[in-house]
C-alpha positions in Angstrom: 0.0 0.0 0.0 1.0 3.3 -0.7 0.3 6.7 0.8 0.5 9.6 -0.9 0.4 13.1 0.6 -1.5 15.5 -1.7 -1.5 18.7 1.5 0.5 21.8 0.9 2.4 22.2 4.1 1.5 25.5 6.0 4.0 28.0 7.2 3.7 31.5 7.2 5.4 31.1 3.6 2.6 29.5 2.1 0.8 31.4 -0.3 -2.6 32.7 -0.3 -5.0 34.5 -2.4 -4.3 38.3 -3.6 -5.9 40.6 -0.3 -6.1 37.4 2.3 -3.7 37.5 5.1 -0.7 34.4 5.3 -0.9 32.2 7.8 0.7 33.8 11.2 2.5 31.8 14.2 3.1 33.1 17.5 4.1 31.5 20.6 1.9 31.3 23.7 4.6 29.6 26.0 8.0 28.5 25.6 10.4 26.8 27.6 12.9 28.7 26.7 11.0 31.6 28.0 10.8 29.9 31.0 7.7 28.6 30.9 6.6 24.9 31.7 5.5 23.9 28.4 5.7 25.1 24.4 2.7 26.6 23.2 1.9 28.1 20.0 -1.2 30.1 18.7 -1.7 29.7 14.9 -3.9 32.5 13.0 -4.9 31.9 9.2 -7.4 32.1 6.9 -10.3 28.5 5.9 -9.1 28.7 2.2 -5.5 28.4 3.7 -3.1 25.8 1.4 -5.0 22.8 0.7 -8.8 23.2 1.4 -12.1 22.6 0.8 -15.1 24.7 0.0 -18.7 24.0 1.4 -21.2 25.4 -0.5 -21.7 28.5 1.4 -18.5 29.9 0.1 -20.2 31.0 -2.8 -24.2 30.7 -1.9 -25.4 32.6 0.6 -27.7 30.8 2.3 -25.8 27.2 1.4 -24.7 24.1 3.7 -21.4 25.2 5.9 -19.0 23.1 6.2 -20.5 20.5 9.1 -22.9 19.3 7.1 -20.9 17.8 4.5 -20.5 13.8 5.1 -17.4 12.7 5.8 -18.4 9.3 3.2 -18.3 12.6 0.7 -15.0 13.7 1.8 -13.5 9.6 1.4 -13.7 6.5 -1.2 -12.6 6.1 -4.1 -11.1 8.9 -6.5 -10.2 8.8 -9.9 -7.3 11.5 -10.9 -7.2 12.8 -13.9 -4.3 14.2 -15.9 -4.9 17.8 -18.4 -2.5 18.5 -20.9 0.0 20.9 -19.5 -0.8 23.2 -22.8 -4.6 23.8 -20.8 -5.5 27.0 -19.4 -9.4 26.1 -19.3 -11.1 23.1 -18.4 -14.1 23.4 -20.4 -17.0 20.7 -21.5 -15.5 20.1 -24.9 -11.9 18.8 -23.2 -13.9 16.7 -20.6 -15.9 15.3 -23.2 -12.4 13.8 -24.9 -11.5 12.6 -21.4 -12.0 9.0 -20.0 -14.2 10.0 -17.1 -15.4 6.7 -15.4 -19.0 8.3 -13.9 -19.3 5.1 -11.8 -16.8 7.0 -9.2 -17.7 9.9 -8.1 -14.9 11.6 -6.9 -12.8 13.5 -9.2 -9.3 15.4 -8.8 -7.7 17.2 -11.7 -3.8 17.3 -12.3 -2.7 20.0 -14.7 0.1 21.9 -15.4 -0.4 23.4 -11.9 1.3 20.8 -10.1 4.6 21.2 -11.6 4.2 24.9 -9.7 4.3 23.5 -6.4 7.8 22.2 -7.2 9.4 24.9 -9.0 7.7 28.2 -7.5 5.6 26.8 -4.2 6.1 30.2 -2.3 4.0 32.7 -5.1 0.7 33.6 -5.4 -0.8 33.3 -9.5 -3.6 33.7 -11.5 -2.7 32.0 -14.3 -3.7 29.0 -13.2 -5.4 26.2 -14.9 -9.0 25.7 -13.8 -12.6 24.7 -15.1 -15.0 27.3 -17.1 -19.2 27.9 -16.3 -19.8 25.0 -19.3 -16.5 22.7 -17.6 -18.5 22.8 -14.3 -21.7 22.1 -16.0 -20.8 19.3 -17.3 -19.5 17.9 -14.4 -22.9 18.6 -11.9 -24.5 16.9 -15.0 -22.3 13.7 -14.6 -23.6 13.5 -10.8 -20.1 13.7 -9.2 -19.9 15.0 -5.3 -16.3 15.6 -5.3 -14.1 17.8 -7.1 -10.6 18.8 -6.6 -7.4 20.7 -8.4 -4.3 21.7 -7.6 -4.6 25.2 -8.1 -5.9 28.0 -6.0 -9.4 28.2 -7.4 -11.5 25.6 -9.0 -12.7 28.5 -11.5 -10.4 30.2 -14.0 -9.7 33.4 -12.4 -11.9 35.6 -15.1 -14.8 33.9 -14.2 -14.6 32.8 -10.6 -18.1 32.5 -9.6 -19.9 31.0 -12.1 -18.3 27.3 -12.1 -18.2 27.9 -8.1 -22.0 28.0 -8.1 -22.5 25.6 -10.6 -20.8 22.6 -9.0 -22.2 24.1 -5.3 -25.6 24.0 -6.5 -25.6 20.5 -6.6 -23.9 20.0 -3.4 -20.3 18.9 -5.3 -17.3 19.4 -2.8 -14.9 21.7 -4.0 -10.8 20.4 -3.1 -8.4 23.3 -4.0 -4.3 24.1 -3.8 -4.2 19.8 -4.0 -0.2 18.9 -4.6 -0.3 16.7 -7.3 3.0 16.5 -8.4 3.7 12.7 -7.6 0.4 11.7 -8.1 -0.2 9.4 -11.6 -3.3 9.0 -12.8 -5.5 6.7 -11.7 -7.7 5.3 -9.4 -7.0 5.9 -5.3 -8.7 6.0 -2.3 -8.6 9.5 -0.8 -8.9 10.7 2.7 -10.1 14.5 2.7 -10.1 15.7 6.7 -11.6 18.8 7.3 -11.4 20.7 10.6 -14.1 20.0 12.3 -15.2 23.9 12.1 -18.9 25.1 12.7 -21.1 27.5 10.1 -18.1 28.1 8.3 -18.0 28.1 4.3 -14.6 26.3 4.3 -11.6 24.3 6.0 -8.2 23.4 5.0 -7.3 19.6 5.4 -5.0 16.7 5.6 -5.5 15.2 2.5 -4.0 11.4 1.2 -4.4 9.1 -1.5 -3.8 6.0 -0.9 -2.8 3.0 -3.8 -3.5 -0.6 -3.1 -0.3 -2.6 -4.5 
């Protein structure tokens, strides 16, 4: 069995979207300091590094975070590799694709994940992502789960539309996924949220994990 780690690690390098403030770190206690124990107090944002969007993140009124089912957030995952040459996911390219619609769960690996290796400190926009018609054709196919590794599941001139698309029909949104070792394939994933209350997002310990 392998494990594979698809989290971003968080430090108060790890980028974040244009305006949002980076992760901060400060210590509460410290030995050092001459108190009895180490203690830090960690400040950053729910779309922090590797995340996931409820459907309140773009809806006003839509389900927070606690509501989704953790059997939504784990199982089997296909991953799916885009031509590094993509800058828009939309229908017509998934349409080419190999999409088994018997699993639900659905992670995109484009040129993004090369990113994370050579430039994993800098904020981007050019990032590869799905359009309004991508999305569509997705909540048609009755997934509940999908994921990329780049900062937004929308391409970045249109970044609500495909949002409300796929949150409209309740599909999980996985963003800032590290991909980079990841082949694709079939896995089973494990997708941990915080446990976090009326929020419209979480990051998470995510894993994918291939039976030999």
């Amino acid at each position: 069995m392998e494990i594979i780690d698809i989290t971003l690690p968080i430090s108060e390098r790890t980028p974040v979207w244009a305006g949002d403030n980076p992760p901060e770190f400060r210590s509460a206690a410290s030995i050092k300091g001459g108190d009895l124990y180490n203690s830090t107090i960690v400040t950053l944002g729910t779309h922090t590094g590797t995340h996931i969007d409820a459907p309140r993140h773009f809806i006003a009124d839509g389900a927070t975070l606690e509501t989704i089912p953790l059997a939504q957030l784990t199982g089997k995952t296909q991953v799916v590799e885009i031509d590094e040459d993509v800058l828009a996911i939309t229908a017509e390219i998934l349409s080419n694709l190999d999409l088994n619609t018997d699993i639900h769960k659905l992670l995109f690996k484009t040129r993004n994940s090369n990113l994370w290796v050579e430039d994993p400190y800098s904020f981007r926009k050019n990032f590869t992502a799905l359009t309004a018609d991508g999305a569509a054709f997705l909540a048609e196919k009755n997934f509940e789960f999908v994921g990329i590794d780049s900062f937004s599941i929308s391409v970045f001139s249109d970044l609500a539309e495909p949002h409300r698309i796929l949150m409209d029909k309740g599909i999980v949104v996985l963003e800032n996924a590290d991909l980079h070792l990841v082949n694709p394939g079939v896995y089973t994933m494990m997708c941990l949220p915080l446990p976090f209350i009326g929020v419209e997002a979480s990051p998470v310990r995510a894993v994918l994990i291939k039976d030999e």
